[in-house]
Structures are given as structure tokens and as C-alpha cells.
C-alpha positions as CSV (number, residue, x, y, z in Angstrom):
1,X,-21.8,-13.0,8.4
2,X,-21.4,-12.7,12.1
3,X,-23.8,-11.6,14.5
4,X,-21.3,-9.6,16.5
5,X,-21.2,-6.1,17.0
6,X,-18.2,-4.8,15.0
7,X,-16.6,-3.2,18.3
8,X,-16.4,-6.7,19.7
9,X,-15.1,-8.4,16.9
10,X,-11.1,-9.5,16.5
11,X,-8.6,-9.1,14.1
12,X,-5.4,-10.1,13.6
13,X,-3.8,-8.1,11.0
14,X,0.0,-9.5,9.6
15,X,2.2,-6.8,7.1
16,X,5.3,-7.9,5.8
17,X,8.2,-5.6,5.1
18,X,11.6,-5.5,3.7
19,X,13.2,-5.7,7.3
20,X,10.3,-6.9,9.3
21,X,7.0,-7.1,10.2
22,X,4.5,-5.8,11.5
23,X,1.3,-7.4,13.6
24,X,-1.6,-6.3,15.1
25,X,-4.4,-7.4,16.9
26,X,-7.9,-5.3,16.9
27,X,-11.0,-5.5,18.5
28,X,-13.2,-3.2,16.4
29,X,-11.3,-0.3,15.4
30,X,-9.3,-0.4,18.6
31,X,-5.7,-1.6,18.9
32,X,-5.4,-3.8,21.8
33,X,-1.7,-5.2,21.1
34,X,1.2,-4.9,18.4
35,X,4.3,-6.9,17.7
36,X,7.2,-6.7,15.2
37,X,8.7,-9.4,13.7
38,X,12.7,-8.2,12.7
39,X,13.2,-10.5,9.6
40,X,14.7,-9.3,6.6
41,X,13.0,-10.3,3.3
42,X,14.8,-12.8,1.1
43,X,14.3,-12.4,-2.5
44,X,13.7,-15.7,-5.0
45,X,12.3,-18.0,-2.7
46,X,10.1,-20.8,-3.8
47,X,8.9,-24.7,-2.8
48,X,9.7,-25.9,0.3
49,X,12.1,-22.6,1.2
50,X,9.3,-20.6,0.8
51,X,7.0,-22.9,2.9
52,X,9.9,-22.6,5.2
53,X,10.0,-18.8,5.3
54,X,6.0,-18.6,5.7
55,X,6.8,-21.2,9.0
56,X,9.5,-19.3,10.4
57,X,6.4,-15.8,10.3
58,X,3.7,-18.1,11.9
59,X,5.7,-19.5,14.4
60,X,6.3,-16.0,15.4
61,X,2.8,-14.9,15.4
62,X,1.3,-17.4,17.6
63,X,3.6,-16.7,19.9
64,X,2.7,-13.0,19.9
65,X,-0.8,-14.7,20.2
66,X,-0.4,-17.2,23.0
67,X,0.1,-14.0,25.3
68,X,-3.1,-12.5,24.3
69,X,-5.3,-15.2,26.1
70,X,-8.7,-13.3,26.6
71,X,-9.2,-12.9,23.4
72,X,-11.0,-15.1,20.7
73,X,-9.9,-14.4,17.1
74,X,-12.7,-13.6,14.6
75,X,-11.0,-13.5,11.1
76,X,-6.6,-13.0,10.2
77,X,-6.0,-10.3,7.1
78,X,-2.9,-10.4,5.5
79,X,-1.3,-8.2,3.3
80,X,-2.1,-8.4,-0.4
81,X,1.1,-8.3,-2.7
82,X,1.9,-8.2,-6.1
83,X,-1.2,-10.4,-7.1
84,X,-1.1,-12.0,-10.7
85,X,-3.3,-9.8,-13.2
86,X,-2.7,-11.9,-16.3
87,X,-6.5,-11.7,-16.6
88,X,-6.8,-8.5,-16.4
89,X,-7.2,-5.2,-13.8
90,X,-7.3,-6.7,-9.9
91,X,-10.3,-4.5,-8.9
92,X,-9.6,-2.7,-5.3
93,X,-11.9,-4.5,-2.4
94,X,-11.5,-6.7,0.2
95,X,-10.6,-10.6,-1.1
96,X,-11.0,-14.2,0.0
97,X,-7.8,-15.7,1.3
98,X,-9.4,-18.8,3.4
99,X,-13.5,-19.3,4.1
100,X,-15.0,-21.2,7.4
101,X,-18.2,-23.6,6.0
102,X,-19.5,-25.3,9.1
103,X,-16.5,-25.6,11.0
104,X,-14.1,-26.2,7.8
105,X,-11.4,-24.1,6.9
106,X,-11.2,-24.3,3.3
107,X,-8.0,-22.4,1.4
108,X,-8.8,-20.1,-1.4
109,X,-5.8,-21.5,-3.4
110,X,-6.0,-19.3,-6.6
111,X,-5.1,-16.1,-4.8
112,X,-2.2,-17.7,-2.6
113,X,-0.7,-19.1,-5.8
114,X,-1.2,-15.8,-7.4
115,X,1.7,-14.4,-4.9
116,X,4.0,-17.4,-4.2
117,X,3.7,-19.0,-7.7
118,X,3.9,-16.0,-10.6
119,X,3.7,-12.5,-8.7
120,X,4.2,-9.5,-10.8
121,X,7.0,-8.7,-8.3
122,X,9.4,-10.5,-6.1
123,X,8.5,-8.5,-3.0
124,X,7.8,-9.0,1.1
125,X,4.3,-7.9,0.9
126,X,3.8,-11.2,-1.0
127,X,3.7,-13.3,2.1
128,X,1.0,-11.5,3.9
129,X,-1.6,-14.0,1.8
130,X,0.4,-17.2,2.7
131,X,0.9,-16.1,6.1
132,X,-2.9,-15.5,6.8
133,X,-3.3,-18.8,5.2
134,X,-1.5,-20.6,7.5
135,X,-2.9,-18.8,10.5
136,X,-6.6,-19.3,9.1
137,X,-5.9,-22.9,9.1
138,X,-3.9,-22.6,12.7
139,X,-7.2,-20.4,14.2
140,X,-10.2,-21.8,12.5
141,X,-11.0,-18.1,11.0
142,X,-11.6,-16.9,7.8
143,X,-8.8,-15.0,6.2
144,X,-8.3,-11.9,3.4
145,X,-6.3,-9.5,1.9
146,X,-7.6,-6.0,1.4
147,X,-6.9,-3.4,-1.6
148,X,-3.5,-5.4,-2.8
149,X,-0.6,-3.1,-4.1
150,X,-2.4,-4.0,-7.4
151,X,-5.5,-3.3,-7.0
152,X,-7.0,-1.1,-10.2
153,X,-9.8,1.2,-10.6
154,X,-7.9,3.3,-13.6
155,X,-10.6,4.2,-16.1
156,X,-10.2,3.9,-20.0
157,X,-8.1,6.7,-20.6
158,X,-5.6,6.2,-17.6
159,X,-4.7,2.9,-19.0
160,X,-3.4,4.9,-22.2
161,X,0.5,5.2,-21.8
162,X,1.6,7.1,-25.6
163,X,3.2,3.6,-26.5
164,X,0.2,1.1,-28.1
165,X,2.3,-2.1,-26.3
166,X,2.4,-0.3,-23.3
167,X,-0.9,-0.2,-21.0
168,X,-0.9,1.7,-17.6
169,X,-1.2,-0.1,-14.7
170,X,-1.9,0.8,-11.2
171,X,1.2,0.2,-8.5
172,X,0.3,2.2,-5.5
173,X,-0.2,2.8,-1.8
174,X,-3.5,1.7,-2.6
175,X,-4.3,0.2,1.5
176,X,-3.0,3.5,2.5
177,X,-5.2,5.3,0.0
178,X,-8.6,3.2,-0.1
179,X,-8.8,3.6,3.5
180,X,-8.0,7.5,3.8
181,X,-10.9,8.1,1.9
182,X,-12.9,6.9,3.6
183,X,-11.2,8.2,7.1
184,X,-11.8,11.7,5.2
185,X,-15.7,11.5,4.0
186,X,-16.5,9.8,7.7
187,X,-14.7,13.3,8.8
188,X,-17.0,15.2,6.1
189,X,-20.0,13.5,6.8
190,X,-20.2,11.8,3.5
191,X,-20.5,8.9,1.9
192,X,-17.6,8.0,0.2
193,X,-19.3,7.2,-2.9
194,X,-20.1,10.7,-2.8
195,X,-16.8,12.4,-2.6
196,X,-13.9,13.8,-5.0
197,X,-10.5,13.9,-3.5
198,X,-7.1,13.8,-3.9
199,X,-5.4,11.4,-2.0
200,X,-1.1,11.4,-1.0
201,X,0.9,8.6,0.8
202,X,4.1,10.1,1.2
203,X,6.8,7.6,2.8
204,X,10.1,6.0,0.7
205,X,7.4,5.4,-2.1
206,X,5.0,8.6,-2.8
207,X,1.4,7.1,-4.2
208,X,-0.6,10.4,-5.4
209,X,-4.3,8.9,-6.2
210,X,-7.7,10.9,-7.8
211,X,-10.4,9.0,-5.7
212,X,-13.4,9.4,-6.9
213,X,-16.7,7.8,-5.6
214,X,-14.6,5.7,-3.1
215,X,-12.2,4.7,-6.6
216,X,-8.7,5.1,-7.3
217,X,-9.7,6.4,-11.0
218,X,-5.9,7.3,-11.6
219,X,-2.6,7.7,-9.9
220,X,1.0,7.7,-10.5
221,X,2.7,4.5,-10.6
222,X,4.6,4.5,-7.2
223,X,7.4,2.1,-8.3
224,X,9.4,2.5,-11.5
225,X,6.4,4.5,-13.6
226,X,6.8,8.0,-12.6
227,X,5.7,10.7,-10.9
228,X,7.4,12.8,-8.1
229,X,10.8,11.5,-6.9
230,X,10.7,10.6,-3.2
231,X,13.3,9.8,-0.5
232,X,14.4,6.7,-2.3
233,X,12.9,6.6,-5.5
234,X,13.6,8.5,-8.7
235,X,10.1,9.3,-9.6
236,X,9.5,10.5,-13.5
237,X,13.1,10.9,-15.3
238,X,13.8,12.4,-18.9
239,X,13.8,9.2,-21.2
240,X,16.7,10.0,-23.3
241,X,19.2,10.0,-20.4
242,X,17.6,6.9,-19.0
243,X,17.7,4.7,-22.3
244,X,21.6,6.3,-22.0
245,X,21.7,4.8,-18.4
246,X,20.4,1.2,-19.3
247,X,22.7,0.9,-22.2
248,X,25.8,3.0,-21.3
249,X,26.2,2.3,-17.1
250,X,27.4,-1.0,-17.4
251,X,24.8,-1.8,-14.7
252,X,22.8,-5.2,-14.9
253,X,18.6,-4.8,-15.4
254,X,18.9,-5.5,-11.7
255,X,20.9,-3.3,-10.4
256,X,19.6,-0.3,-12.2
257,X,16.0,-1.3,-10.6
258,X,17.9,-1.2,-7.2
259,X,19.7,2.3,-8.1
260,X,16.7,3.6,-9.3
261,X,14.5,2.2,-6.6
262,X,16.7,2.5,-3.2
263,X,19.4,5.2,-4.4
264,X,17.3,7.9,-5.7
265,X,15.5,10.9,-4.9
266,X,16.8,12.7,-1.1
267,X,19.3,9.5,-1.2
268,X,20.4,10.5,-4.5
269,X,21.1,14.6,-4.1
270,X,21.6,14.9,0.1
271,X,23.1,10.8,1.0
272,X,19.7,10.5,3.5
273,X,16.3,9.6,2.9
274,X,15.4,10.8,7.0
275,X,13.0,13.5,6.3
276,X,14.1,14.5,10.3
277,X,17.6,14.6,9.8
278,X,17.3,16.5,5.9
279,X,15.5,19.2,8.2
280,X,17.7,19.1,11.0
281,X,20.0,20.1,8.6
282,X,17.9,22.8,7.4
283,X,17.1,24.4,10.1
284,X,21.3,24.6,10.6
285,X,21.7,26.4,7.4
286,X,22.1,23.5,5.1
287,X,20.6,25.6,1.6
288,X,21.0,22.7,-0.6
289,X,19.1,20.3,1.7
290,X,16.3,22.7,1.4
291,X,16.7,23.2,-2.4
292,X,16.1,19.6,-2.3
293,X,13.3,19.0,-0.6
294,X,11.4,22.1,-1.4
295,X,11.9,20.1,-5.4
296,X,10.6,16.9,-4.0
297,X,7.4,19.3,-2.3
298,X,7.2,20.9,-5.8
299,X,6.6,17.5,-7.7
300,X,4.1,16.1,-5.7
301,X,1.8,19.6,-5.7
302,X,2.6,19.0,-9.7
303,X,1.1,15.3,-9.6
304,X,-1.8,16.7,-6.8
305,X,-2.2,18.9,-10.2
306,X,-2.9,16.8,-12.2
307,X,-4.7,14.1,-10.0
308,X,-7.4,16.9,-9.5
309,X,-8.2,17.0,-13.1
310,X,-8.8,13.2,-12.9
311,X,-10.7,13.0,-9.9
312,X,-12.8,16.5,-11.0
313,X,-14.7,19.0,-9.7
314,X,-15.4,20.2,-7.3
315,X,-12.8,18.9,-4.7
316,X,-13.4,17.8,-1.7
317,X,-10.4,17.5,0.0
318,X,-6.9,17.0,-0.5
319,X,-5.2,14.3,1.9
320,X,-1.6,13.0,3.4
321,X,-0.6,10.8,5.5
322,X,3.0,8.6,5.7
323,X,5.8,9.4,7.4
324,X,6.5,13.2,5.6
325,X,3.4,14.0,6.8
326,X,5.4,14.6,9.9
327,X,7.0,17.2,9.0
328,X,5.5,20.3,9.4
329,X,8.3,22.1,7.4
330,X,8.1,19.5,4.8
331,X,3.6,20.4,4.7
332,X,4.2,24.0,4.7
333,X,6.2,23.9,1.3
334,X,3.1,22.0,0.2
335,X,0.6,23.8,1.6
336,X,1.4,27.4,-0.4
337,X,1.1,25.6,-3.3
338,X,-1.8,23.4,-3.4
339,X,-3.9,25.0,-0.4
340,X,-6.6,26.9,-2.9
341,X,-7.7,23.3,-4.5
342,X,-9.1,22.1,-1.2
343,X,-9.5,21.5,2.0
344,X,-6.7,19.5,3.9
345,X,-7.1,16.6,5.5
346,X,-3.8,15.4,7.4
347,X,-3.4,12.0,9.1
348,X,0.3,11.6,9.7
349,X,1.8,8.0,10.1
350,X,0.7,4.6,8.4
351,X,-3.2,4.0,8.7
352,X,-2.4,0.2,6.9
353,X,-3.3,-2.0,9.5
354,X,-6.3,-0.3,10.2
355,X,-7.1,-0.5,6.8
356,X,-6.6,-4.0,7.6
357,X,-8.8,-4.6,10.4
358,X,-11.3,-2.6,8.5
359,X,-11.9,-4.2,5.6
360,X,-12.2,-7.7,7.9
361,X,-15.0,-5.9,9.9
362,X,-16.5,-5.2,6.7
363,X,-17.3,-8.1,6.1
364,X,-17.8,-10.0,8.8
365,X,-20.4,-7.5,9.4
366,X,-22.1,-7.8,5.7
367,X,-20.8,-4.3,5.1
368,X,-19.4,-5.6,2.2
369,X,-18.8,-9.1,0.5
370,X,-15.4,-10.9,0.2
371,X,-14.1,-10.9,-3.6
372,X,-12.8,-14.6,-4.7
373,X,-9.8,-14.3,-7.1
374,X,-9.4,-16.7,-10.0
375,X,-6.1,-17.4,-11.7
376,X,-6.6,-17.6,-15.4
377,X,-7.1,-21.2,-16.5
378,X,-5.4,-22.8,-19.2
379,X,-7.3,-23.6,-22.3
């Protein structure tokens, strides 16, 4: 625990993307400087080429942090990825990536194995843990990773899928999500652990989460499990005609993940997944491209359906934020459908890296306690 006043304390926050990514410095909840890294994400790499890759990021980011020379860095949070659940549900909450015991940075290896070694997914948000790692090491700071895509508060019955061999498990926006709660019940006047909400990230993935007490209780599963198509992604499809697609396209297992994950949705039916441009071409007339996206706005008030049944009554507020959050056209076809369930709450834009910084102050603070992760052992 630090003795610091959390407006004084400084972050370094690292999120890797498909085509870059993205790094902030905070002092408290205050942004003092940013930096993208453009570096597309190569897929399958392992050993030394991975150790390589992880370099090549770090390299990067102290440069970006040579400039900032005033400044003396409190803790580095990295991204969490596709952690390793073998052992079960990765709970949501803040986790140990490196720890500081009397001057000695000590790696918390589990966890960085858990994304280089076995993730569930081959996927860029992977390297935020190794990354941190590294810079931990480099800064003599303690590192984390906070609410990993994996991170799972379902309760009994949202583990139950229809098919015994097949459990439910969480795959969200759950940084986006964790963190807008509690953006919304500090905007109530709540505690968190107080509140009942329905919470939406809406960029190329849609997450649509029942929080309740603070908890992601249930949500759809953002990437290939269903729920409202987005601008890239095919969201919930009829089951016959996808067994007939798997069998009868002639398409690999890989490329139908790809189509289904990158060619769907507003790609699929307009050629675009630019919210801005589908209304541009709205607003010249364009009645298909509204047909379209008035669908994709009538799915997601159908999941905010049924996520308030999960999270239960009464509501207390219904909130977006991601890049279609924007759109004011793109709201209003939401609003008239949802608006008599609660309250909305609208923060438009990515609130990750906050989340980011957040969950570092957290701690630091002894707001919360760091989580250590544990790979299961072999007998």
C-alpha cells in the first residue's frame, strides 16, 4: 500500500490491439500524456519470437517514457487477455502481474504463462500482461491486469447453455463494463454494490452485461456466442443454416471464424462497419442502410431485454458507451425502445484505460487487494 494520495499517484497503462496500441500515462484519474504504438498483431507467436514481439512493444514505451521526465511511475497495468480458465471461472477484479518486496521485483509467472503459453484465444490483448511484465522489471513498479476479457461473475443458471457438454462462459467487454458501473453509481450517488444496471459496450464487438452489486451476473458472449450482430460480427445466427455453413461452404474452421468475426453484421448487409459513413448515407436517402442499422438497434434493446431480467428489479440505469455511442441517430433508434426500463446513462468513447489506471489506484491505495492467479498444477 502506498501512502500517496491517489491524485498524485502514476500510472502507466499499455492496451494492445489488432493494429496498434494504445498507451497512457495517468496521474490519478487525470491523463497527463498518450501514445500509439502502430504495430499490427501477428498471430501464432511463441518462444523467442514472442519474447521478440513483447521487446519490440517495450522498446516503444520507454521511449514514450523517456519524454515524460517529471514524472516518477507508481505501478504499469497491462491489458488482461484471454487468461487460461482450465480451473475454472477467472473471477472479475484487479490481478497481480509483478509485486515489489523491499526493492525486488518479483514476476507473478502463473498469470503471464496463462496468456503466452495456453490462452483460450490467439489474440493482441494477450500481450498487455507480458508487456507490463517487462516494464515492471524495467521501472521497479508493481504491475496488474484488471477485469481480463475473461473475467466471470455468471451465476449458476447463466452457465446453463441447453447442451449438458456445453457450459456458458463469459467473453465480454468486461474492462469497458466493470468500470462503467461504477462511472454510473459514483453519478447516482451509490455504492456500486448497491446498484442494478444494465450495462452496453457497443464498438466492432457489442458486450451487453446485467451488473448487479458491482457483478457481471450474465451477458452475451461478445465473440462467436451470440447475441446482437454488430458492425463486424454476426451475433446469434439460426443453427441449422450455420451447421449448413461449416459443412457445405468449403471454408476451413479458420476462415469461417474470420467470416463470421470480421465480415458480418453492417460489413455483411451495407460493405462498411463506419457507423459515420452508414449514416452519412442515411441521412442521403440510403433506406436500406437504415433498415440495417435500425435491425442492429433492435437486437441490442432485445439483449438489454433480457439482461434486465438477469440483473432484476428495479433498474437503476441503463448504460453505453463505445464508439456507436456517437451517434446520436444510431441512440435515438435505441432510446424509443428501451427508454421506459431506466434511466440512461451515456458515456460515449472507450473508458478502458481509465479503467486501467483505476483499478492500479485501487490498490495502491488499499481500496482493494491485488488477486494472484494460479495455473492448475499437474498432479
Amino acid at each position: 500500500m502506498f501512502d500517496s494520495a491517489p491524485d498524485s499517484l502514476c500510472v502507466l497503462t499499455v492496451n494492445p490491439g489488432s493494429t496498434s496500441a494504445k498507451v497512457t500515462l495517468f496521474r490519478g484519474a487525470d491523463e497527463v500524456a498518450s501514445y500509439e504504438i502502430s504495430k499490427k498483431h501477428q498471430s501464432g507467436l511463441e518462444g523467442a519470437a514472442l519474447d521478440r514481439e513483447v521487446d519490440a512493444y517495450v522498446d516503444e514505451i520507454k521511449q514514450f517514457m523517456s519524454k515524460q521526465c517529471d514524472l516518477s511511475l507508481d505501478a504499469v497495468v497491462g491489458r488482461g487477455g484471454f487468461v487460461d480458465r482450465r480451473t475454472g471461472p477467472v473471477s472479475s477484479g484487479i490481478y497481480e502481474v509483478a509485486i515489489v518486496t523491499n526493492g525486488q521485483v518479483q514476476l507473478c509467472k502463473d498469470i503471464i504463462r496463462a496468456v503466452t503459453e495456453n490462452p483460450e484465444l490467439d489474440h493482441a490483448s494477450n500481450l498487455g500482461i507480458p508487456i507490463a511484465a517487462r516494464l515492471a522489471v524495467e521501472y521497479s513498479v508493481p504491475a496488474f491486469c484488471v477485469d481480463p476479457v475473461v473475467a466471470d461473475d455468471f451465476t449458476a443458471e447463466a452457465r446453463y447453455s441447453g447442451y449438458k457438454p456445453i457450459q456458458r462462459k463469459s467473453t465480454a467487454h468486461a474492462l469497458s463494463v466493470k468500470m462503467l458501473g461504477k462511472m454510473t453509481a459514483d453519478a447516482l450517488g451509490k455504492s456500486v454494490t448497491d446498484t442494478r444496471m444494465v450495462v452496453v459496450h457497443m464498438g466492432g464487438g457489442i458486450t451487453v452485461a446485467a451488473v448487479k452489486g458491482g457483478l457481471m451476473v450474465d451477458n452475451n458472449i461478445a465473440l462467436l456466442g451470440g447475441g446482437p450482430f454488430t458492425p463486424q460480427r454476426v451475433g446469434t445466427l439460426p443453427m441449422s443454416a450455420l451447421i449448413d455453413l461449416c459443412f457445405d461452404s468449403g471454408m476451413t474452421k479458420n476462415e469461417i471464424k474470420v467470416e463470421l468475426t470480421k465480415r458480418g453484421g453492417l460489413t455483411s448487409y451495407l460493405g462498411d462497419a463506419d457507423v459515420l459513413r452508414i449514416t452519412e448515407r442515411i441521412e442521403a436517402g440510403d433506406t436500406e442502410a437504415r433498415s440495417v442499422l435500425d435491425a442492429m438497434s433492435y437486437q441490442i434493446a432485445k439483449e438489454i431485454g433480457a439482461m434486465a431480467v438477469a440483473a432484476g428489479a428495479p433498474l437503476d440505469a441503463l448504460v453505453f458507451s463505445g464508439g456507436l455511442a456517437r451517434s446520436e441517430l444510431f441512440m435515438d433508434m435505441l432510446r424509443v425502445r428501451i427508454s421506459h426500463l431506466a434511466p440512461l446513462h451515456i458515456f460515449p468513447g472507450s473508458v478502458e484505460m481509465k479503467a486501467m489506471a483505476r483499478g492500479a489506484i485501487d490498490v495502491l491505495t488499499g481500496n482493494e487487494s491485488a488477486i494472484a492467479y494460479y495455473l492448475p498444477r499437474q498432479r
